[in-house]
C-alpha positions in Angstrom: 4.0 31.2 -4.5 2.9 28.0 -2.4 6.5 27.1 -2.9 7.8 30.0 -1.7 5.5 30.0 1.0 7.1 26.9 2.4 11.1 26.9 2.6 11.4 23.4 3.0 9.8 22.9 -0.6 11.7 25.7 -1.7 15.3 23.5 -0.2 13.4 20.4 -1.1 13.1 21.9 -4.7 17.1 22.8 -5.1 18.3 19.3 -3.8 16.2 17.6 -6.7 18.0 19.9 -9.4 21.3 18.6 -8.3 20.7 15.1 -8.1 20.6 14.5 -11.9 19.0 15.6 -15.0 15.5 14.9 -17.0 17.0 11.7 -18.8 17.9 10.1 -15.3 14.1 11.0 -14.1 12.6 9.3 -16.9 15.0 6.3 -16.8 12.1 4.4 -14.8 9.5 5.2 -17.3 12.1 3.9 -19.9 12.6 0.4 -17.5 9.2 0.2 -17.6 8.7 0.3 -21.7 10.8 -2.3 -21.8 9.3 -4.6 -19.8 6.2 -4.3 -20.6 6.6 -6.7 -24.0 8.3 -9.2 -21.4 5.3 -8.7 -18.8 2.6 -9.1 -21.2 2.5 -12.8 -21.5 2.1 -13.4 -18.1 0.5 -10.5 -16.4 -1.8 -9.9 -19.4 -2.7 -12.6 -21.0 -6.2 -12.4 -20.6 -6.0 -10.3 -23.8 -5.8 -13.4 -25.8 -9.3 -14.3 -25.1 -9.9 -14.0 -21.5 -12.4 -12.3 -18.9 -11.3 -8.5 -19.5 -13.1 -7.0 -16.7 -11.7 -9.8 -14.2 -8.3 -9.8 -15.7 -8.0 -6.0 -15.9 -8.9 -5.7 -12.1 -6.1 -8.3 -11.0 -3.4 -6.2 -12.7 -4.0 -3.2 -11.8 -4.3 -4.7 -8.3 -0.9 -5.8 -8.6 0.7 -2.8 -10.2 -1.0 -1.1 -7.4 0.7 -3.5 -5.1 4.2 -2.7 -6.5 3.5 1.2 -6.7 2.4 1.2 -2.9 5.8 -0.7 -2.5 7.9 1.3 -4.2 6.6 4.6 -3.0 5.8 3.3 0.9 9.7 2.1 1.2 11.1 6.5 -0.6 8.7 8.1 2.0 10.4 5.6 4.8 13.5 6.9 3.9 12.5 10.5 3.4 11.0 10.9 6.8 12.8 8.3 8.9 16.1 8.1 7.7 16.8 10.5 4.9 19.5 12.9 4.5 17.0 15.9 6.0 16.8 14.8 9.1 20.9 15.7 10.5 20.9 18.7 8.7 17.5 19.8 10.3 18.1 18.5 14.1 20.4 21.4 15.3 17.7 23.7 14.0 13.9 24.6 15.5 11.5 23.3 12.9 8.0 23.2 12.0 7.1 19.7 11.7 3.9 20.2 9.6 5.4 22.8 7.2 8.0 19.7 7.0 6.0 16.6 6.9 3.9 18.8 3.3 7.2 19.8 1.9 8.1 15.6 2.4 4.6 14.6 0.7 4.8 17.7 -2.5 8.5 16.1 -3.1 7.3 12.9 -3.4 4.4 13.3 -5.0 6.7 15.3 -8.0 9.5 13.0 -7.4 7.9 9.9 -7.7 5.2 10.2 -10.0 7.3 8.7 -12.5 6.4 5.4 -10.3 2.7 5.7 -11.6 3.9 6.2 -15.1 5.5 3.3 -15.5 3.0 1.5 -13.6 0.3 3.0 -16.4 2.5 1.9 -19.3 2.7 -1.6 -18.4 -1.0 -1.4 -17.9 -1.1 0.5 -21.1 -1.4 -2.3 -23.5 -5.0 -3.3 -22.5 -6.0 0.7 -24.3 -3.9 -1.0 -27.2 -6.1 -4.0 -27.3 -8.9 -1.9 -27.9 -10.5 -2.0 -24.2 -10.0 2.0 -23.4 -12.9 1.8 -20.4 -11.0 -1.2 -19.0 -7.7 0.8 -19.4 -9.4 3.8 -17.7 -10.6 1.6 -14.8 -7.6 0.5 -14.1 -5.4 3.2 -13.9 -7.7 4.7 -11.8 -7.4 2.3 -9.9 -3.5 2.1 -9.9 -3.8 6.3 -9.4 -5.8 5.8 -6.2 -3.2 3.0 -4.6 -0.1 6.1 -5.2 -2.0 8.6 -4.2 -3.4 6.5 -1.2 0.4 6.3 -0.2 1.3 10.0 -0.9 -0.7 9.9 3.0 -1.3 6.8 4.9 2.9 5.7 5.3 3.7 9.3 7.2 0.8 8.6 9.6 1.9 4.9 10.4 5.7 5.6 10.6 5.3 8.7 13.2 2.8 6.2 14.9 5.6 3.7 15.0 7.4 6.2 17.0 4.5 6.4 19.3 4.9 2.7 19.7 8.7 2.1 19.8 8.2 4.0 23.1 5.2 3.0 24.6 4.7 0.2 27.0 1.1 -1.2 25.6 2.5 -1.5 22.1 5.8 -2.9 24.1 3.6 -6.2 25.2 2.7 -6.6 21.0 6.3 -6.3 19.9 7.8 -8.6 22.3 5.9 -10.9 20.4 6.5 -10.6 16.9 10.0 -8.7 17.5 12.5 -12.0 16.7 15.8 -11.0 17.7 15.3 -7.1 17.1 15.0 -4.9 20.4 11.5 -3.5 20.6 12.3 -0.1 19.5 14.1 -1.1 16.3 11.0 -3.8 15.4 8.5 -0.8 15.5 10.6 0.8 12.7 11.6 -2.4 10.9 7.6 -3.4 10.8 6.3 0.0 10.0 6.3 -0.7 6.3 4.7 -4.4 6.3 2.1 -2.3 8.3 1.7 0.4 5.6 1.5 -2.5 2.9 -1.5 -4.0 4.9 -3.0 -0.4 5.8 -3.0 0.4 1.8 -3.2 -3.7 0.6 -6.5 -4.8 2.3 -8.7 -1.5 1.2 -7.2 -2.3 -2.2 -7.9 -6.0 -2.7 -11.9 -5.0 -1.4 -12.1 -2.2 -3.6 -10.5 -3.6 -6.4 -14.4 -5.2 -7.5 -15.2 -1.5 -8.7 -12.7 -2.1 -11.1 -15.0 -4.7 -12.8 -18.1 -2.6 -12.1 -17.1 0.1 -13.8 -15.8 -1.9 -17.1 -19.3 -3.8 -17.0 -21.1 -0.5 -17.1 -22.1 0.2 -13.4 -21.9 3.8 -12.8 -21.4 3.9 -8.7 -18.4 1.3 -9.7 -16.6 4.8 -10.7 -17.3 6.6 -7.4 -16.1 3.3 -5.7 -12.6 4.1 -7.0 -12.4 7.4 -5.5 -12.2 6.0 -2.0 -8.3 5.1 -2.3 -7.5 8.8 -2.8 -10.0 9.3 0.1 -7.8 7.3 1.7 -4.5 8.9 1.3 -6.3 12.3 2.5 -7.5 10.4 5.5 -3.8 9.5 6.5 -2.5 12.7 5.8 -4.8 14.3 7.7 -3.9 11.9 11.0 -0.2 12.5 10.2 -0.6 16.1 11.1 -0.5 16.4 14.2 1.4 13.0 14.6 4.3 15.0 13.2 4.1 17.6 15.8 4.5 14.9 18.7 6.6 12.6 17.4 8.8 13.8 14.2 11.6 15.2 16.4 11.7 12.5 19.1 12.5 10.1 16.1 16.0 11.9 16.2 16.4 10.2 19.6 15.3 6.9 18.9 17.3 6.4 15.8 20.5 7.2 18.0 19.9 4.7 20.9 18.8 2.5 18.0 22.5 3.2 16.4 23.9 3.4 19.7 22.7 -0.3 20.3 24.1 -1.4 17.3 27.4 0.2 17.3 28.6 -1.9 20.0 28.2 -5.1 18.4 31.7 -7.0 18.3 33.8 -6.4 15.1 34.9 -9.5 15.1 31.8 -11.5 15.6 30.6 -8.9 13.0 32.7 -9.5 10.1 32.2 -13.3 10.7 28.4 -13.4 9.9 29.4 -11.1 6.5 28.3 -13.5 3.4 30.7 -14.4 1.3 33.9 -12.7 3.2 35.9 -15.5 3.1 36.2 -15.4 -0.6 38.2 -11.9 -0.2 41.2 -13.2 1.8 43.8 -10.8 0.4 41.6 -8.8 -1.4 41.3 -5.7 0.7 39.0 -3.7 -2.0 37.2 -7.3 -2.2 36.2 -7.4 1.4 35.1 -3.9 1.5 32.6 -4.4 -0.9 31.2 -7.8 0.4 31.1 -6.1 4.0 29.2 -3.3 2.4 26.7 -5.7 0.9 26.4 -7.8 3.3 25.4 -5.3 5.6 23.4 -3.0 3.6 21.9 -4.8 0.3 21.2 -8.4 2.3 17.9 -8.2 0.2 20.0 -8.6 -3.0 21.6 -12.3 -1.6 18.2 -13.6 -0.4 16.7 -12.4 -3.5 18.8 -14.1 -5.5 18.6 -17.6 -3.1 14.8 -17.1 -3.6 14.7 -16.6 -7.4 17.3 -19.5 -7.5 15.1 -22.0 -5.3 11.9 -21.2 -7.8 14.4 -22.0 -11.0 15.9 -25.2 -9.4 12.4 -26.3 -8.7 11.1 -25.1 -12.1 13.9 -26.8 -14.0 13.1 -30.4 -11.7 9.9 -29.8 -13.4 9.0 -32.0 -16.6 7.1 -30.5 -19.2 7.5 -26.0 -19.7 9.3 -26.4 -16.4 12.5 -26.0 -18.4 11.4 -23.0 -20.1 10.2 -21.0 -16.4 13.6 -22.2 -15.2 15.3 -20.0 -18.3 13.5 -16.9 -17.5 13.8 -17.2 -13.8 17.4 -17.7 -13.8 18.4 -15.3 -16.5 16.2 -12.5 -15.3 17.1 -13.1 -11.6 20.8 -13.1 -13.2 20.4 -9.6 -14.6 18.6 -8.1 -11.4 21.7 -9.1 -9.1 24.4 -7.5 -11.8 22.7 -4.4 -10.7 24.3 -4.2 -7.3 27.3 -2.0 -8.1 25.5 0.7 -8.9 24.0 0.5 -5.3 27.2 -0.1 -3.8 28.1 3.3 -4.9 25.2 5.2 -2.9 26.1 8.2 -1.7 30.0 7.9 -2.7 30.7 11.2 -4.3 32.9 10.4 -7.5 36.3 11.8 -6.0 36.5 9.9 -2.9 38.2 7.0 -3.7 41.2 9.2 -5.2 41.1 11.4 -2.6 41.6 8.0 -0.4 44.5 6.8 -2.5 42.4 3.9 -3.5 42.8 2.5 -7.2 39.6 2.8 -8.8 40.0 0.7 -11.2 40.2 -2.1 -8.2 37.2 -0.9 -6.8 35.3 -1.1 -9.8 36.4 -4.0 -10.1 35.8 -5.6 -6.6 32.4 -4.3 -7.1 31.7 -6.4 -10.0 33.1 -9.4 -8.7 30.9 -9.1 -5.8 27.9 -9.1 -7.8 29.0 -12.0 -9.4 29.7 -14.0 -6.5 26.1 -13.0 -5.6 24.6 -14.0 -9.0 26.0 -17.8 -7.6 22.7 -18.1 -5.8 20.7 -17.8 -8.9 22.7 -20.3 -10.3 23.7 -22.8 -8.2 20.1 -24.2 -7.5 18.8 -25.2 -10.9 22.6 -26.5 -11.9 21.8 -29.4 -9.0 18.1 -29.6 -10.0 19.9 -30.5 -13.6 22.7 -32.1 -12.6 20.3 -34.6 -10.0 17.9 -34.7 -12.9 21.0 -35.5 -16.0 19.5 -33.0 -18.3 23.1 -31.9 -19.1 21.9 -30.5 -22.1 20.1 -27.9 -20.5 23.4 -26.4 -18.8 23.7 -24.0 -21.4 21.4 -22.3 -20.2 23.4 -22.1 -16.5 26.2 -20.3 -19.3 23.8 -17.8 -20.5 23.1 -16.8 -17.2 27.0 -16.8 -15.8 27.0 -14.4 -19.2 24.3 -11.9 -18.6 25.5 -11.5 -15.1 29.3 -10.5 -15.7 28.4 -8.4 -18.5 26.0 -6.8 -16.3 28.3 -6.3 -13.4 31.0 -4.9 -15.3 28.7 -2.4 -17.0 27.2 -1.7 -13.9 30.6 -1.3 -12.2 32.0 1.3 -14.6 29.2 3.1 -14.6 28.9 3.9 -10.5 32.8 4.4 -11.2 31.4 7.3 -13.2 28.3 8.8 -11.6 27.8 7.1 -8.7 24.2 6.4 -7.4 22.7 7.6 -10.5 24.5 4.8 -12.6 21.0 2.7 -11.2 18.7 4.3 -13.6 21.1 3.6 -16.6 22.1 -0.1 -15.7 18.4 -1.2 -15.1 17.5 -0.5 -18.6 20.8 -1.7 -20.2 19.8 -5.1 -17.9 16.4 -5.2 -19.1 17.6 -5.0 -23.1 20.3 -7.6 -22.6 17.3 -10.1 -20.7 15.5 -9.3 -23.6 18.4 -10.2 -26.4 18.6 -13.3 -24.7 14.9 -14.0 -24.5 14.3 -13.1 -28.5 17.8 -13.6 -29.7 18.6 -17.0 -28.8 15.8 -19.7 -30.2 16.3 -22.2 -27.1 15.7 -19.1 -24.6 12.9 -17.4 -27.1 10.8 -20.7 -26.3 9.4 -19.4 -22.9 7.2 -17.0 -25.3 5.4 -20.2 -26.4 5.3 -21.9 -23.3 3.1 -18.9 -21.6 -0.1 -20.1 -21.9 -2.0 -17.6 -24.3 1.1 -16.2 -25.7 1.2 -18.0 -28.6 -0.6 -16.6 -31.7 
């Protein structure tokens, strides 16, 4: 009934049917069992003989962290810039009904976020710590629920201040080269991190309290969910005064943008002058390049922490192997993402060889996979420990197998090839942690790993 009571839930409710089945849904929760033997070592190790109350409390703060993350970037999208929004415009709306039919799809959509962030926790239950288990995903249940409320509010208040001259004085110094208007929306979700972050790393104490038998540490906890009704609350009537004028900002954002030289535009694309020639080539760098820039400084950043790890004497070597391989696995990834929002016919309706596409696609992610690399081979190479290069070959492995899987499966279902690739990555990083006895070293170079 409460569903039918509000027809954007009910429209919400048919758009989730069609975008894939149960297996796809739970393809996160899947990603997440099989990292959690890989995250143990390091995020866990207190287990082998460590403060449990203190240890407990600093993962779930950080599975909080990534949860708030995760779930503060989907509601971005969902009320910002998500496929709603153009098909709503041209129609009158009511922006509260709207802005509750937004928070009851996320909270159904993405509450496979919290489960995977509970299974990762889920191995301090195993280790025979159930109160410490309980504290914590409390804990970590608090931070998603906290963001099922406090993002709406600050992104509708970023509205407010894309257009207002006080917060104009404030953005003109933080704003870089963005125009004002565009740094209110490009800062909105560093604010919601900080909104959520700094209530969560004061209230993350009650964690301990309650595991060292402090009843009020329990009441403590409930504040984060406190939180999240606080913001929801202040996005109310937010969403009355600002949810449709976003429609206008974005275009004179876009507007702004559009007129930028193509020219000047294709010259700043990375990598394009590798596709000389290569017309299915360039497309997917441009599309990259333009859209996933996280993935190429990701994969600079993960290469600069493996070249210095492998400069390193000592387990240096062994950090440098997971670094590097994992960070190898995680850029392989892009094709399915180059594939958003392509439905599976177009590019034979355009005449375009898919095959080539596919193919483009997956040399694109390896070209990208080069910044994991290339660090830690001069970090060797300056250091002599030629030996070590094999490792470099392990990676340059892991990443074209993982582009070419990932590349033929967007070729097959598009955007939802993501939630199968991630957990075909995660069991080939693993293989190649446990299979190979050089790479199955890091597991004895984590300090309280070893039995």
């Amino acid at each position: 009934m409460a569903a039918m009571a509000n027809p954007y839930r009910r429209v919400h409710g048919l758009q989730r049917r069609r975008r894939g089945g149960v297996l796809l849904r739970l393809a996160p929760i899947l990603a997440a069992a099989l990292a959690t033997p890989l995250l143990r070592p390091v995020l866990l190790r207190f287990l082998d003989g460590g403060d449990v109350a203190a240890g407990t409390a600093d993962a779930a703060l950080r599975i909080g962290m990534v949860v708030v993350a995760i779930l503060s970037l989907n509601l971005y999208t969902d009320l910002v810039r998500g496929p709603d929004r153009p098909v709503l415009d041209p129609h009158p709306i009511d922006p509260r009904a709207l802005l509750a039919a937004l928070t009851w799809r996320a909270a159904l959509e993405r509450v496979d976020v919290l489960v995977a962030g509970l299974i990762v926790l889920s191995p301090v239950a195993l280790a025979g710590h159930p109160v410490a288990f309980a504290a914590g995903a409390l804990f970590v249940a608090g931070a998603w629920a906290a963001c099922l409320g406090v993002p709406h509010a600050i992104y509708l208040g970023a509205v407010w201040a894309a257009r207002s001259p006080r917060a104009s004085q404030v953005l003109e110094l933080i704003r870089g080269d963005n125009a004002p208007m565009h740094a209110a929306l490009i800062y909105a979700p560093g604010v919601v991190a900080a909104a959520i972050g700094l209530p969560m790393a004061w209230l993350v104490v009650a964690v301990e309290w309650a595991i060292d038998g402090w009843a009020p540490g329990w009441a403590w906890l409930a504040l984060l969910p406190g939180l999240g009704v606080a913001g929801a609350l202040a996005a109310r009537p937010l969403a009355d005064r600002f949810y449709v004028p976003t429609t206008a900002l974005l275009t004179e954002i876009d507007g702004m943008y559009a007129g930028v030289n193509e020219a000047e535009e294709a010259r700043l694309v990375y990598l394009e002058w590798t596709a000389r020639g290569r017309p299915e080539l360039l497309r997917a760098l441009r599309q990259a390049g333009r859209t996933l820039w996280p993935y190429s400084v990701g994969a600079w950043s993960v290469g600069a922490l493996a070249g210095l790890a492998a400069w390193t004497r000592g387990g240096g070597a062994e950090w440098a192997t997971f670094l590097v391989t994992g960070g190898a696995v995680a850029v392989s990834t892009l094709p399915a993402l180059l594939s958003r929002g392509d439905p599976p016919w177009l590019d034979r309706a355009l005449g375009v060889s898919v095959v080539r596409v596919a193919a483009a696609r997956a040399a694109t992610a390896l070209l990208y996979a080069q910044g994991v690399v290339v660090p830690p081979l001069l970090a060797l190479l300056v250091r002599g420990t030629v030996a070590d290069l094999a490792t470099l070959l392990w990676a340059e492995a892991l990443a074209a197998v993982g582009a070419v899987v990932a590349a033929s499966a967007a070729a097959r279902l598009g955007s939802r090839a993501l939630w199968v690739v991630a957990p075909i990555g995660l069991v080939l990083w693993a293989g190649a942690l446990f299979g190979d006895p050089a790479l199955a070293t890091l597991l004895t170079a984590v300090p309280g790993a070893a039995p």
